[in-house]
SEVEXVEX-163267 format. One record per residue (C-alpha): x, y, z. Coordinates in pm, whole numbers, plus 32768, in hexadecimal, padded with zeros to 4 digits. Layout:
BEGIN
XYZ ...
//
This chain:
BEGIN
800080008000 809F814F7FA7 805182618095 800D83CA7FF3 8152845C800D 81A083387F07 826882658044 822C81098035 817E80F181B4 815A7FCE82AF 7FFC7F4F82D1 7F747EC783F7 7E8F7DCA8362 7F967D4A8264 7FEB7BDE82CA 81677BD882EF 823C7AE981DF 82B779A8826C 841A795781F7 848E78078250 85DF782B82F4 867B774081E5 862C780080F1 869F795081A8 880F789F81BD 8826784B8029 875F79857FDB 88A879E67F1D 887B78B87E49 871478EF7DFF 878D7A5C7D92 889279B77C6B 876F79057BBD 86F17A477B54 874D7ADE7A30 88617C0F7A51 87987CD47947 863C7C9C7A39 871A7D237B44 878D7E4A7AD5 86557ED07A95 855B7E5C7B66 86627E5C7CC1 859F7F307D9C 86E07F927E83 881F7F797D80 896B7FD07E0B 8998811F7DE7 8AB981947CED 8BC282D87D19 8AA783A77C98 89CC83327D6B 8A7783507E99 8AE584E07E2D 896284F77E3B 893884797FA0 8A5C85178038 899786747F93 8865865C7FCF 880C8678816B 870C85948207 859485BC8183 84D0868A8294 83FC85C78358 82DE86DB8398 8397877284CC 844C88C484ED 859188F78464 864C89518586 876089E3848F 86678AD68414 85D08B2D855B 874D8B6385D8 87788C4E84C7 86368D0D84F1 869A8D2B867F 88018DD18609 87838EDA853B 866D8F2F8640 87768F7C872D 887190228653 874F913285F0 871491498745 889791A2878F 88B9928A8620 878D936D868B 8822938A87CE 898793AB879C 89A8942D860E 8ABD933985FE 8B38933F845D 8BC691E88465 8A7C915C84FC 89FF915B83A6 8B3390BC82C9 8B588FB283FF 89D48F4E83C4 890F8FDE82DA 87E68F8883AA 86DB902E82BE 87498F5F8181 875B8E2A825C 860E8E7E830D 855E8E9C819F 86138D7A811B 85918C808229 84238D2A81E4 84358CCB809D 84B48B6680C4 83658B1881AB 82AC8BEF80B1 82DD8B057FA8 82D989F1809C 81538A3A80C4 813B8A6B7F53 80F8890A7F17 7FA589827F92 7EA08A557EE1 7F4B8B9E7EC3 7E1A8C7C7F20 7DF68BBD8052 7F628BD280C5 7F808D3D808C 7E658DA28146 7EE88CDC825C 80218DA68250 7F738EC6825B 7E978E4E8386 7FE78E258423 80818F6B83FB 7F76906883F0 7ECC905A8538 802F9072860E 806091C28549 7EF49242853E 7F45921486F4 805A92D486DE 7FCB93D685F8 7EA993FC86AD 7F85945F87E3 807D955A8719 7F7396058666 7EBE964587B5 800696AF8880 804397BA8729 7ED298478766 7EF4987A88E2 806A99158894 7FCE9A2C878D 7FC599718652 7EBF9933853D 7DEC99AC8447 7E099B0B84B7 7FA49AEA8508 7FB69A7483A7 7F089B7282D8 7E5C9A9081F9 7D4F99F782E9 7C7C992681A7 7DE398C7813C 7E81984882A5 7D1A977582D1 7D4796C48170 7EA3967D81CB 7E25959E830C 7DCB94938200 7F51944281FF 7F3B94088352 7E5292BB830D 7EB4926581CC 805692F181A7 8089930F8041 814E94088097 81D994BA81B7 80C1950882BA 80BF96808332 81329723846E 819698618508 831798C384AA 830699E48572 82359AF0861A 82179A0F8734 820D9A5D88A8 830B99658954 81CC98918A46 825F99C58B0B 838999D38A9B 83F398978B03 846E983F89AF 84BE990E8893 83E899A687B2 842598868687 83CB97548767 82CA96C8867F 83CC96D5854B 849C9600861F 8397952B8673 833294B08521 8483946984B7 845D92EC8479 82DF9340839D 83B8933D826D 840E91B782B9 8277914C82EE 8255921D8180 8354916B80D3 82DB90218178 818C904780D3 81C790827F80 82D68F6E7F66 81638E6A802F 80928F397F20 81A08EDE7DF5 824D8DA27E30 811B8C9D7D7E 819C8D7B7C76 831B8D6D7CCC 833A8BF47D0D 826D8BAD7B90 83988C987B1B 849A8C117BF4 84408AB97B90 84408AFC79F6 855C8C0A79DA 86298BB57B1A 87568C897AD9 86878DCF7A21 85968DA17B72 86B98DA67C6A 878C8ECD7BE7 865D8F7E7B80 864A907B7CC6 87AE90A17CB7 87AD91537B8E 8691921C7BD6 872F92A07D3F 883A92F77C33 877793897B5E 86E394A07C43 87E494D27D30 890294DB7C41 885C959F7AC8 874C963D7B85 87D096D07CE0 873598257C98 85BA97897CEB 84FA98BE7D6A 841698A67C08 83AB97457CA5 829E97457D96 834996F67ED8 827E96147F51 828995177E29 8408955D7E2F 844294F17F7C 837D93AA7F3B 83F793167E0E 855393617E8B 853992AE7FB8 847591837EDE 858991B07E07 86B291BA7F17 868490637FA8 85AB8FB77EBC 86B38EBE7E34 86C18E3B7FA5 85458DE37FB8 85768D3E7E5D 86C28CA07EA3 86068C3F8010 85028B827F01 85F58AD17E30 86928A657F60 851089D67FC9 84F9894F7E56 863988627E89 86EA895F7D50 884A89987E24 887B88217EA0 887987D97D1D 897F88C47CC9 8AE988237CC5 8B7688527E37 8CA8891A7DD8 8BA58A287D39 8B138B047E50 8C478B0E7F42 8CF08B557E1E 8C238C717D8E 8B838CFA7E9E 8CF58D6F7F80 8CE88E457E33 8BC48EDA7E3C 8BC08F6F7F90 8D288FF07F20 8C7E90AD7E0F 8B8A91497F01 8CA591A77FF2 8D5792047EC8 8C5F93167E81 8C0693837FDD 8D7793E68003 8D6B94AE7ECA 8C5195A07F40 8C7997107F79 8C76977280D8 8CF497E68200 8E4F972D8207 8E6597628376 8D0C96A983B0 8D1095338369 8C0494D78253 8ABE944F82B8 8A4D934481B4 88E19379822C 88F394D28184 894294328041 885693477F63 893292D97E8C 8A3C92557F74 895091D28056 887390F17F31 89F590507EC1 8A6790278029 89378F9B80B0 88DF8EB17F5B 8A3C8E167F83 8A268E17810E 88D68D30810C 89708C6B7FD0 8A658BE580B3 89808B9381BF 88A18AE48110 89A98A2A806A 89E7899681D4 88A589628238 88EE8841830A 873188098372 871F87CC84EB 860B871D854D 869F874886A5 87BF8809874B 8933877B8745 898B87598899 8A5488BA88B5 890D8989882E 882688B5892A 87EB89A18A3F 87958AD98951 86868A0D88E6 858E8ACA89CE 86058C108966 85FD8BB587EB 84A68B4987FF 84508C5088D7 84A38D7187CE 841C8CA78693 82C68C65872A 82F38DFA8781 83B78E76865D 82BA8F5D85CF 8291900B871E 841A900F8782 841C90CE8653 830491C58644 8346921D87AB 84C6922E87E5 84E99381873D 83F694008872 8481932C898D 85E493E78941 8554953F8908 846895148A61 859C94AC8B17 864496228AA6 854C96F68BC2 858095DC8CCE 86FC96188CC8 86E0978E8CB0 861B97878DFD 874E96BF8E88 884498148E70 872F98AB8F9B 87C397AA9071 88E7980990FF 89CB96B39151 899596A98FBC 89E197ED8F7A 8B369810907C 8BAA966B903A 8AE195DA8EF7 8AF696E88DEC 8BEA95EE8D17 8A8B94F78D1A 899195FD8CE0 8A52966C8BA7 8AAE94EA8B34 89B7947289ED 89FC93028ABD 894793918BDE 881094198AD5 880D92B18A4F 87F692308BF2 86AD93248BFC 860E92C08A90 861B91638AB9 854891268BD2 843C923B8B3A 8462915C89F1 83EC90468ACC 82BE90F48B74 825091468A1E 82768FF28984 81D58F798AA9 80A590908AA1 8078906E8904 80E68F2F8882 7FB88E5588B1 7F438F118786 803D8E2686DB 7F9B8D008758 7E378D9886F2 7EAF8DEE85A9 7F388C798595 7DEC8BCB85F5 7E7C8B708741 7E4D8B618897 7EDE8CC28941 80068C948A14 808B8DB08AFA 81F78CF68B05 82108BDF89CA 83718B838A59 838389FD8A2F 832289308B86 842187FC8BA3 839586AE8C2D 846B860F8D39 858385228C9B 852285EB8B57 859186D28A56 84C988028A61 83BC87D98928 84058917883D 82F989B687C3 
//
């Protein structure tokens, strides 16, 4: 009986064979009797050849239809090096681990993972997904901008800054908010909190028109590989490099086909990597090729005009960051050794991986805040004098505003995150940090 993933199964009602044990112990015997040609095409398990082997040695273990602990690994790694870039401003953050190509690669290997579905149905369940931890969060910023002195009056078009709302359900494009002309929540903060606030918006954006495109991407991917792949290379390329002097474009559509554009090639390469493309490429290929790449993009980041006494942010360059990132996530994906549980080293961050995957959209929308919150809360600290005479050193350290954010990050994760479970069709959880049985691994989730 074949089961419908085309596996031959076990059945329980099938009566087992009886071999006599005689003819077990001449069963190589019985085998020369039958003719070599019938063999070698009919042998259901021939001994496999050089090629073969290559192909086995390539080619990692099938999944099974449990989380890639790899994946989840990687996900948990660029999490935290946002986290640590937004606080500190670090510019080697970004060349040691590009974590928005890898983030949008790994999005696009599950995407066309779920693919093998009907594609209406799997992109509306994306959707479900990400929309209702951002309409929270919206919800929240949009009120705090009101009660601090802006809206439709503070923006001078009042029909305009109501139509504009729409992004904030469905983001096309980049929702609105108050740049200035804000109050401070008296003057707590500085007048351009919410602009600092919506600084990861631009990633939810992107996110949705690569859900929106891929049933088209992966049909292209899958009969022009190569054209597919390079295609949003070239056009990050394109505008950043022929047309730099973009004020005729409408800003908004600029800003979103250029971030589309910027790490595109890393959702597509993320589905070719899903489609089983890279383990058939010769194993000399991407090690070989993609060392090269990310040379090119450092290549060109180095060759930018600016302040020589500043060191060059890749972040503030497209171009440099598509390359560095494409070849970055080529390489990772080339390892892609598919953990369906932890090596013994990685076995006690498996509560903290878990942890930030099953909160990943949250970690992200919220960590911008949790770091800006934790600003006023030190200020408050130079009134105190021990601080003031013995700890000024601390109050001034970045390491010290990272102390303060990260337990605010957790309040708010803990306060907001059940949305994700909501939005997921499950059962809210305050704290989804995996419970361990006694004698037991702890069971990720």
């Amino acid at each position: 009986m074949t089961s419908p993933t085309g596996q031959r199964g076990r059945h329980e009602e099938t009566v087992p064979l009886r071999v006599p044990e005689n003819f077990a112990r001449h069963e190589d015997t019985m085998a020369l009797r039958i003719p070599a040609q019938w063999r070698r095409d009919h042998d259901t398990d021939p001994a496999p050849g050089p090629e073969t082997q290559q192909e086995e040695q390539r080619a990692p273990a099938p999944p099974r239809g449990g989380r890639d602990r790899y994946l989840d690994l990687l996900r948990a790694l660029a999490l935290v090096r946002v986290v640590l870039y937004h606080n500190f401003g670090w510019f080697w953050l970004p060349l040691l681990f590009p974590s928005m190509g890898v983030m949008f690669a790994l999005a696009g290997s599950l995407m066309a993972r779920s693919l093998s579905r009907p594609a209406l149905g799997v992109v509306r369940g994306r959707m479900r997904r990400l929309l209702p931890p951002m309409w929270l969060f919206g919800g929240i910023v949009i009120t705090l901008q009101v009660l601090d002195g802006g809206g439709p009056d503070a923006d001078g078009h009042p029909t305009w800054w109501w139509a504009k709302l729409a992004f904030w359900l469905l983001p096309l494009s980049t929702p609105p908010y108050a740049e200035d002309g804000l109050h401070g929540l008296h003057l707590h903060l500085e007048s351009g909190w919410a602009t600092q606030l919506v600084v990861p918006l631009w990633y939810l954006r992107a996110y949705l028109w690569y859900v929106l495109l891929s049933p088209l991407m992966l049909r292209a991917l899958r009969r022009f590989p190569v054209v597919t792949l390079l295609a949003p290379l070239a056009l990050v390329i394109a505008m950043n490099g022929f047309f730099v002097e973009h004020d005729f474009v409408y800003q908004r559509v600029w800003e979103t086909v250029n971030d589309f554009a910027t790490f595109g090639s890393c959702w597509i390469l993320g589905m070719a990597h899903q489609e089983g493309m890279l383990r058939r490429l010769p194993q000399y290929v991407l090690p070989s090729l993609a060392p090269l790449v990310m040379v090119a993009g450092f290549w060109y980041l180095q060759s930018r005009p600016v302040d020589p006494t500043q060191p060059t942010d890749i972040e503030a360059w497209p171009i440099a960051q598509a390359v560095w990132s494409f070849g970055f996530v080529a390489l990772l994906l080339h390892l892609s050794p598919s953990w369906e549980r932890w090596p013994a080293p990685l076995e006690r961050w498996n509560g903290l991986v878990s942890l930030l995957n099953s909160r990943a959209v949250s970690v992200y929308l919220w960590h911008v805040t949790a770091l800006v919150a934790a600003v006023p809360l030190i200020d408050h600290l130079w009134d105190v004098d021990f601080f003031y005479e013995h700890l000024k050193w601390l109050l001034t350290s970045q390491w010290f505003t990272l102390v303060v954010g990260v337990p605010l990050l957790a309040l708010l994760v803990l306060a907001f995150g059940w949305v994700e479970d909501v939005a997921a069709k499950r059962s809210p959880r305050l704290f989804p940090y995996p419970r361990r049985k006694r004698g037991k691994r702890r069971v990720a989730v």
